[in-house]
N, C-alpha and C positions, 0 to 999 in steps of 0.2 A: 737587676731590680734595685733602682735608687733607696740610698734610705734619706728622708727629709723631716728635715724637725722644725717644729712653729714654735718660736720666743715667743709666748705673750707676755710683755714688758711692762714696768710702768717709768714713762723715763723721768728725769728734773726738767722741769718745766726752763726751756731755753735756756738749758745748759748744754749745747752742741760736746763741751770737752767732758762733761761727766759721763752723756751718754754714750760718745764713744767709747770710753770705758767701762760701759756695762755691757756693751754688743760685744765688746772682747771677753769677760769675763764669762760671757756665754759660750765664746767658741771656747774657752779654756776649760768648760767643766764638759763640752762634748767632746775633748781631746782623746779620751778614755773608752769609749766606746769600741765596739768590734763587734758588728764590721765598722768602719765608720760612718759619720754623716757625710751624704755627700751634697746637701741644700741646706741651709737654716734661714727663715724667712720672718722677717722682722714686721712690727705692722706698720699702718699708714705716719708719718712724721717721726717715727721714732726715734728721730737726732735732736729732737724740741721736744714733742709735745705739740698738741691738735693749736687749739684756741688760745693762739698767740698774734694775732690780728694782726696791728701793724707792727708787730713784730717780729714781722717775716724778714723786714729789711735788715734785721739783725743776725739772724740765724737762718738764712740759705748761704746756702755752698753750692761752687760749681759739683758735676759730679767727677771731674778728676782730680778733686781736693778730698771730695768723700769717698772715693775707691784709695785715693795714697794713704789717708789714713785710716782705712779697714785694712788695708795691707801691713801698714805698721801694728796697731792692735790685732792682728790674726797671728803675725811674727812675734808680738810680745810675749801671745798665747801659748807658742811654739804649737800650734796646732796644726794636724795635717791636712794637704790641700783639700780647698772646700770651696763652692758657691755658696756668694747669700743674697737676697734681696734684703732690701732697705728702704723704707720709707722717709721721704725728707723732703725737706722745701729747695729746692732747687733756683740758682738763678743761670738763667744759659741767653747768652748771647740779648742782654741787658733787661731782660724779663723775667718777673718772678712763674715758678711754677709748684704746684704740689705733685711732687713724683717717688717714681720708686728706680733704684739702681738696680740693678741683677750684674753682679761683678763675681769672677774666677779669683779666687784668692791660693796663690802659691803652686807647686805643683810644676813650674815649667823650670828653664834656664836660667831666669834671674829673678832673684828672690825681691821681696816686693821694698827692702829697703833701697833696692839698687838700682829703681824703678826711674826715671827722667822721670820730673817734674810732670811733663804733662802726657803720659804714657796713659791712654785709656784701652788700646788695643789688644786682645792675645790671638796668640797664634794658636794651632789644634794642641789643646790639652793646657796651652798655657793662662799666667796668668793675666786680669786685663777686664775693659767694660766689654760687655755682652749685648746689654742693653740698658736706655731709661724709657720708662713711660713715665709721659705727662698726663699726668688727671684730665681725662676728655668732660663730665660731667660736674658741675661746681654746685653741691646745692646752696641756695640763697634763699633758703626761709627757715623757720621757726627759731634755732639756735644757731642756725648757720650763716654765715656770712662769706665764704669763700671768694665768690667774682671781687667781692671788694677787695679781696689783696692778691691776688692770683690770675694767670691765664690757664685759659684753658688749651690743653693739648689739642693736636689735630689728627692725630695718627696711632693705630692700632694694628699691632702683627706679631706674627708667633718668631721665636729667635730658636736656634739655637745652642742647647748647653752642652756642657761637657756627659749628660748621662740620658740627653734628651732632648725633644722640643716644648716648649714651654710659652705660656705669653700670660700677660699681667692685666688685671684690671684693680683700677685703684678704687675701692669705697662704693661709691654712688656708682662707677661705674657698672658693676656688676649688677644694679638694680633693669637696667635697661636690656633685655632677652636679646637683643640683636647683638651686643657685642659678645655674648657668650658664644653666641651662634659663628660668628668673625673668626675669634679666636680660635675654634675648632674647627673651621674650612681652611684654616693657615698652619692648619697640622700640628696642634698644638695636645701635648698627651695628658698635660697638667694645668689647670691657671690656678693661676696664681691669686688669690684677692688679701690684700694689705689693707685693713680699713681702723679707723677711730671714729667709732659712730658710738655714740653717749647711747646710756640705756634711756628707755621712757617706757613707762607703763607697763602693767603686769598681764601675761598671759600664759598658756598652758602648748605643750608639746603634744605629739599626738600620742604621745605614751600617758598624757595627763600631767607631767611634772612641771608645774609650778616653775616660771621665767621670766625675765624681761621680758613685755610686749615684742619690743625691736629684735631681741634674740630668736625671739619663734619666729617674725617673721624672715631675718636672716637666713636661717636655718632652712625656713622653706627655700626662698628661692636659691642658696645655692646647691640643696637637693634636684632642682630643679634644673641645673646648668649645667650639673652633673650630667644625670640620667637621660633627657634631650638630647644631648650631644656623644654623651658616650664617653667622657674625660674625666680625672682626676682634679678634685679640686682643694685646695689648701688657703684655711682661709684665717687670718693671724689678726688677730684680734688687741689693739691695746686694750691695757691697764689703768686703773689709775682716776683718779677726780681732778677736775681741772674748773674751777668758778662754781664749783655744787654739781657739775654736770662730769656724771658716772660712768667711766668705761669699763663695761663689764666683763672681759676676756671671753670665755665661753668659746674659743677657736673650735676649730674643727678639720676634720678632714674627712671628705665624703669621695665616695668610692664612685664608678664608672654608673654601677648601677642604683645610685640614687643611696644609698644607706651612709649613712654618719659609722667611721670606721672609730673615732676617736674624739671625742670632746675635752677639751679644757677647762678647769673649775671658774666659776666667777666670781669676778672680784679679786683674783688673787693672782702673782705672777707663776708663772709654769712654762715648763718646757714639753712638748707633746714631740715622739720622734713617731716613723711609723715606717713600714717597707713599701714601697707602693710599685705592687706590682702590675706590669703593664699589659699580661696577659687577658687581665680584667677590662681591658678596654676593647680587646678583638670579645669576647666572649659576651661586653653588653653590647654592641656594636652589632651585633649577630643575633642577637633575642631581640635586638628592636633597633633596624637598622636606617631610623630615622633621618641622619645625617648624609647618606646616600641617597636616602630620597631627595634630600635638599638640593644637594651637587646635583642631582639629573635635573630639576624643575630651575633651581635659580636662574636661571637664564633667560626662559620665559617670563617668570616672577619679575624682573629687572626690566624686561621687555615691557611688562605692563604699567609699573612707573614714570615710564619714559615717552609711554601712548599721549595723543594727542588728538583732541577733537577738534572739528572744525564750528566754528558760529558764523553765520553770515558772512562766509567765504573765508573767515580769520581764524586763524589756529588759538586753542585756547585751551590749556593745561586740564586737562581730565578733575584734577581735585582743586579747580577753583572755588571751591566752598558748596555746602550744601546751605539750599534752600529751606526755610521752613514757613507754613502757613500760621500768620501768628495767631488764629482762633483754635488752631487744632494742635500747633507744636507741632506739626510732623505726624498728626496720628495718622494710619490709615484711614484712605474713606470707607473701607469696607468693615471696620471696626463697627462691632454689633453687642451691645450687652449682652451677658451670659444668658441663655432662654430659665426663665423661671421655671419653677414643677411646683404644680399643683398638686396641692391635698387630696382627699377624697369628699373632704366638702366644698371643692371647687377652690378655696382661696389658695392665691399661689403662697408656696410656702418657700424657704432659704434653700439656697444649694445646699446637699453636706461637703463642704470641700473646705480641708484642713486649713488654717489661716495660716500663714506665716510673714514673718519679714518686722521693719522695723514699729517700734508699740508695742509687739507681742513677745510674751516671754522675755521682757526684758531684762530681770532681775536686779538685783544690786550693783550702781555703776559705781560706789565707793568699799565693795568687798575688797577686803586687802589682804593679800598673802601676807599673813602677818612674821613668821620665818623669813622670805624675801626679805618684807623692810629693813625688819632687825639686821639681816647680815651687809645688805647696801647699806646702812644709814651705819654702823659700827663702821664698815669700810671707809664711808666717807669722812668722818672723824680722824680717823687714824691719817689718812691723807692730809686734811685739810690742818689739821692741829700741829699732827708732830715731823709732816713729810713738807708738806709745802710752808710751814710759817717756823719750825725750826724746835718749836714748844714740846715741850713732855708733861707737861701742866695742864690741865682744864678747871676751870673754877667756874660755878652755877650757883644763879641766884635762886633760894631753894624757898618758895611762897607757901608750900602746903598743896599746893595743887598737882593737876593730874599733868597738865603741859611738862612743869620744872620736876616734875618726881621723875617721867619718862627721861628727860632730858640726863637728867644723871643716871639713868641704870645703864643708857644707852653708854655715857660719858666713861662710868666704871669700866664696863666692859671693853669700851674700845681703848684708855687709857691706863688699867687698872686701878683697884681702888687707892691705892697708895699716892695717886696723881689726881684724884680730885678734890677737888675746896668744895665744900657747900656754905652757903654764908645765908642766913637768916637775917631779914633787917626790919623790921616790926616797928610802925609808929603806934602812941598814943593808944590810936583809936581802933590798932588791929585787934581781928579776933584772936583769943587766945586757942581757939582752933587750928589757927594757920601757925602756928607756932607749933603747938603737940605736936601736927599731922610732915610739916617738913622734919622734925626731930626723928619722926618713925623713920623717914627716908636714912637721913645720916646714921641711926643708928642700923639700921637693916642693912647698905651696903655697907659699911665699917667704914666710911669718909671721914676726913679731915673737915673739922666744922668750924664755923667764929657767927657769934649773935652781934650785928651793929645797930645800934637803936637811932634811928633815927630821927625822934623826934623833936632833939635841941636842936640838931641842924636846919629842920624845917619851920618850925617855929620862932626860930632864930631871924631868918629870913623877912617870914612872914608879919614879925613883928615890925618889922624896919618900915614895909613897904605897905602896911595896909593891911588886915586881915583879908582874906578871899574866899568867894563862893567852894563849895564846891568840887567844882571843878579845875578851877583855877588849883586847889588847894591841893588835888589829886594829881595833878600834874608837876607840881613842884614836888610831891612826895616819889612820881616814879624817876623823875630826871635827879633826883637826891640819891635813889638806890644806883644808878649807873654809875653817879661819882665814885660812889664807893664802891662797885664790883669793879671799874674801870681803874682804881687806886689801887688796889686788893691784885688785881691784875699783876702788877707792880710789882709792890711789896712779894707777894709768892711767884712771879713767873710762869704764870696761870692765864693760859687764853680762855677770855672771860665765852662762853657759850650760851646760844641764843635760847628761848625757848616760847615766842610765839608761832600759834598754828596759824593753818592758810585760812581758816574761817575769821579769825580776828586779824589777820592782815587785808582780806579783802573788804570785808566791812571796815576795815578805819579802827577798829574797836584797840585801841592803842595808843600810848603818849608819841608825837613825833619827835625824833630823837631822844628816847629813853628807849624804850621795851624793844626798839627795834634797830639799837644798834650795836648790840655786840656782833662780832665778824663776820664767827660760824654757825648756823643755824638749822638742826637737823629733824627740824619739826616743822618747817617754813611751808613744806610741799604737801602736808597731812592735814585732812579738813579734822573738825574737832572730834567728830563720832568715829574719825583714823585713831586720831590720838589716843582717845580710850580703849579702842580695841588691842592698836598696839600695848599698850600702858598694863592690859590684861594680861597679855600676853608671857609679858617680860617679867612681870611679876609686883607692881605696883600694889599696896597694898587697899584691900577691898574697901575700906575705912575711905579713901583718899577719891577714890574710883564712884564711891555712892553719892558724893554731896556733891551740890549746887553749884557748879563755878562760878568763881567770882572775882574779882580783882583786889578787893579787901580794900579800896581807898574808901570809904562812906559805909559806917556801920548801918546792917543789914542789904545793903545791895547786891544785888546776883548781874550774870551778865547776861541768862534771857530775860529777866524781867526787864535789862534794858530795851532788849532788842524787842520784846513784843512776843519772841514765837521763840520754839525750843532748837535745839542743836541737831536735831532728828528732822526737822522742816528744812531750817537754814541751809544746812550742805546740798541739800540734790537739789535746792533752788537754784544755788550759788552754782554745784557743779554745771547744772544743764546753761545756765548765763554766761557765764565764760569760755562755753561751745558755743556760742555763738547762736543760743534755738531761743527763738521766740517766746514773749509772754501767753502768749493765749497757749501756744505749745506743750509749754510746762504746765499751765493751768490743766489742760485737757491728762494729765499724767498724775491728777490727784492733789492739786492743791488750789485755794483760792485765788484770785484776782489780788486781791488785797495781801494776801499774804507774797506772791511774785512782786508785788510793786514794792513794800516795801523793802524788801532785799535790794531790789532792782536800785531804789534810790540811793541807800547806803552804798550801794557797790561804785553806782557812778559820782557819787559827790566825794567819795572820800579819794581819787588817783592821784590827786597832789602828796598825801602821805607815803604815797610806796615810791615815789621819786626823791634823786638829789637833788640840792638847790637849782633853781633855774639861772644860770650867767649868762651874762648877757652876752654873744659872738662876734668879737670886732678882728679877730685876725683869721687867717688862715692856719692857726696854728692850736684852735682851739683844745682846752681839754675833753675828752670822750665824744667833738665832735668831728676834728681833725686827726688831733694827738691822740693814734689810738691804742692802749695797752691794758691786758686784761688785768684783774687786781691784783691775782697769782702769778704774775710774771714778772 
């Protein structure tokens, strides 16, 4: 009975030599065990880190540079012989690839410091590569870009280990049912899945507990590649934020017959060990001997693939496409409306037959697990401030409002109070409201405070060059406040944190280059009636949470009375528009014409603001169109 343990890690973003020192530092704390480990599986890139784009040319290794040195860190560990997989960028035979190692570490005749340079083989028991797989599947949409810096593998088959047979499927892989099915006709007891898939959106387990969207669905399908097949599956999860995009651990290990034996917490790094016994695989194997069925029918199944019909004497592939009649789509012609039933006074009256499907029962598409947020968005702070940029400082521009009050309770928590700045900067003409109500904030968490006035610096200015409208005048007063959070910066060693929401970034409603350009930004993904909810949640006080939002550049102005319509309209307009659904769509879900269009305009006139400057492309060598590196790397 193997015992196997899931790292879920968060490593240094393309630091190949640190994280080999963390993969070590892990066999050294399972040194101790008894019985011991006799797997530890690491997840997808875990020698980098995922989204490192064209930075792959930097940090691949062959895999007999990354077995010599797991050999040397297993030796440094003095840890007893062990398998691990590894996730890593790979270059083999002048190709980059994203792969995983499975390498025997220690345990034979020569010990891994004494290993020849390009020694990937072992003999029975000893130590030595086993196998790589190369990423067969690359996804190439939403946040992903993979084929752009990567090949894809070609080949998929179970190996064996020193405690078993095993085969791997990296990430995406495992999304596609037929390689789980592969892997398990190739006699495989256990697969393997190494993945860095960012979390997105929230949903519910079938126990009901509150998760990342992508984690539940996770979760299902390798319950699924489980139970189908009849195998052990272990599935290692990074760690860690990489560009704003959240890896949220939650590994697991699901047993032959479909059940989650072990879960991993999210957000956090951990070590999951487990026994995994194999008698569990004869016993679901036997309740539902699915897999058996397959081995007897594939063969026909394969047969049928391979059928060939004839057209007008010429052979012609079975799935040359389907036809369709473009008046009907494809419907049957036999398709007949449902028969009506008549009343008793003849008129036909409705079927009773329960409605469902999309329109119905819709509910709230911006209900936010507000627990979840808070514990992703504190994670992601603590990464992004004091793990990737080096800082133990956050400093926030503190307006009085509900955005920058959120922003710091999150800031406190994730930095403590002792590490944050709040700085008040009040011209002229602010209201003395937004003074009090940021004050309640810094006095409520116990923060470090400074009040900078700045209305000689803006009228200083303005006197040179003209008095101005406005807005003109609004705009010099928000790009005055960055000076000085972005000074301030400085002086305390304080990363200055962002605190507009997604509703005023996708309307425009913002100075370009001021309000939206501090780093880190842990509000950026939250429509504004998130904000408040969160802001409820965390404990923002009621005072702050009741009034008007407003920008405070032009006494008396709010920021729906700019827009027209309230913050309760705006987001499921804006949400269902950047799905991609139609006006008349949205209209038909309870809102005007007029009220869609005008979002609709503001959304599409303002996309030059959520962009960097446009340069103009004269090399091969361009920045962010050639030259490609993430900004955390």
């Amino acid at each position: 009975m193997p015992r196997i343990a899931i790292a879920q890690i968060r490593p240094t973003k393309g630091d190949y030599a640190a994280n080999l020192e963390k993969i070590g530092g892990v066999l050294a704390e399972l040194r101790a065990l008894e019985p011991p480990v006799d797997l530890v599986i690491f997840p997808e890139t875990a020698t980098s880190g995922y989204f490192v784009e064209g930075g792959v040319v930097d940090v691949a290794v062959t895999a007999g540079t990354l077995f010599r040195d797991l050999a040397r860190a297993h030796e440094a560990a003095h840890s007893p012989p062990v398998d691990v997989a590894v996730g890593f960028y790979e270059v083999f035979q002048n190709v980059f690839y994203n792969s995983c190692l499975y390498a025997s570490l220690g345990g034979g005749p020569d010990a891994p410091s004494s290993l020849p340079p390009d020694s990937t083989q072992s003999g029975a028991g000893g130590p030595g590569i086993r196998h790589v797989h190369r990423k067969l599947f690359l996804p190439t949409y939403g946040v992903f870009d993979e084929e752009r810096f990567v090949e894809r593998g070609r080949d998929l088959r179970a190996f064996d280990a020193r405690w078993g047979r095993a085969a791997i499927l990296l990430c995406e892989d495992a999304w596609h049912s037929v390689t789980g099915t592969i892997a398990a006709l190739e006699g495989a007891q256990l697969v393997i899945v190494p993945s860095a898939s960012p979390a997105r959106g929230t949903g519910r387990d079938e126990e009901g507990t509150r998760l990342p969207a992508s984690v539940v669905r996770w979760e299902r399908i390798l319950k699924g590649i489980a139970d189908e097949h009849g195998v052990w599956v272990a599935f290692a999860s990074l760690v860690g934020f990489e560009g704003g995009k959240g890896f949220p651990g939650g590994s697991v290990i699901v047993s032959p017959s479909g059940t989650i034996e072990m879960r991993g917490p999210l957000f956090e790094e951990a070590v999951l060990t487990h026994d995994v016994d194999f008698g569990a695989i004869t016993r679901a194997r036997a309740d539902a001997p699915l897999l058996a069925d397959l081995e007897v029918n594939l063969p026909h199944l394969l047969k049928s693939l391979e059928r060939q019909e004839t057209v007008g004497g010429k052979p012609r592939a079975r799935r040359a496409g389907v036809r369709f009649d473009p008046a009907t789509n494809g419907s049957h012609p036999a398709s007949v409306p449902l028969p009506s039933r008549r009343s008793t006074s003849g008129v036909p009256s409705a079927p009773r037959i329960h409605v469902v499907g999309r329109g119905v029962e819709q509910g709230d598409p911006l209900q936010l697990d507000c627990d979840l947020a808070r514990r992703w968005l504190v994670s992601f702070l603590q990464d992004e401030v004091v793990r990737r940029r080096g800082f133990t400082k956050g400093i926030v521009a503190l307006s009085g409002g509900v955005d920058s009050s959120l922003a710091a309770f999150l800031a406190v928590e994730a930095l403590g109070k002792e590490n944050v700045v709040g700085v008040r900067m009040p011209y002229r003409t602010s209201s003395p409201e937004s003074l009090e109500h940021a004050q309640l904030v810094i006095d409520k968490l116990g923060i470090q405070s400074l009040t900078v006035d700045i209305t000689a610096a803006v009228d200083g200015y303005l006197v040179q060059v003209g008095d101005a409208d406005p807005t003109r005048r609004g705009n010099v007063m928000a790009r005055e406040r960055m000076i000085v959070l972005f000074d301030l910066s400085a002086s305390y060693t304080a990363l200055p944190i962002g605190t507009g929401n997604k509703s005023e970034r996708l309307l425009g409603y913002f100075t370009w280059h001021a309000d939206d350009t501090p780093p880190v930004n842990p509000l950026g993904d939250l429509f504004k009636t998130q904000v408040r909810a969160l802001a409820r949640h965390v404990g923002v006080p009621d005072v702050i949470l009741a009034k008007p939002p407003t920008p405070d550049l032009v006494p008396g102005q709010t920021t729906e009375g700019d827009y027209g319509l309230s913050y309760d309209r705006i987001d499921p307009i804006l949400y269902y528009l950047i799905r991609g659904m139609k006006p008349e769509e949205i209209v038909s879900r309870g809102f005007t014409r007029e009220e869609v269009d005008k979002v609709a305009r503001r959304l599409d006139s303002t996309h030059w603001k959520r962009r960097l400057p446009t340069v103009a492309v004269l090399s091969q060598t361009a920045i962010g169109e050639f030259y490609l590196r993430p900004v955390d790397y």
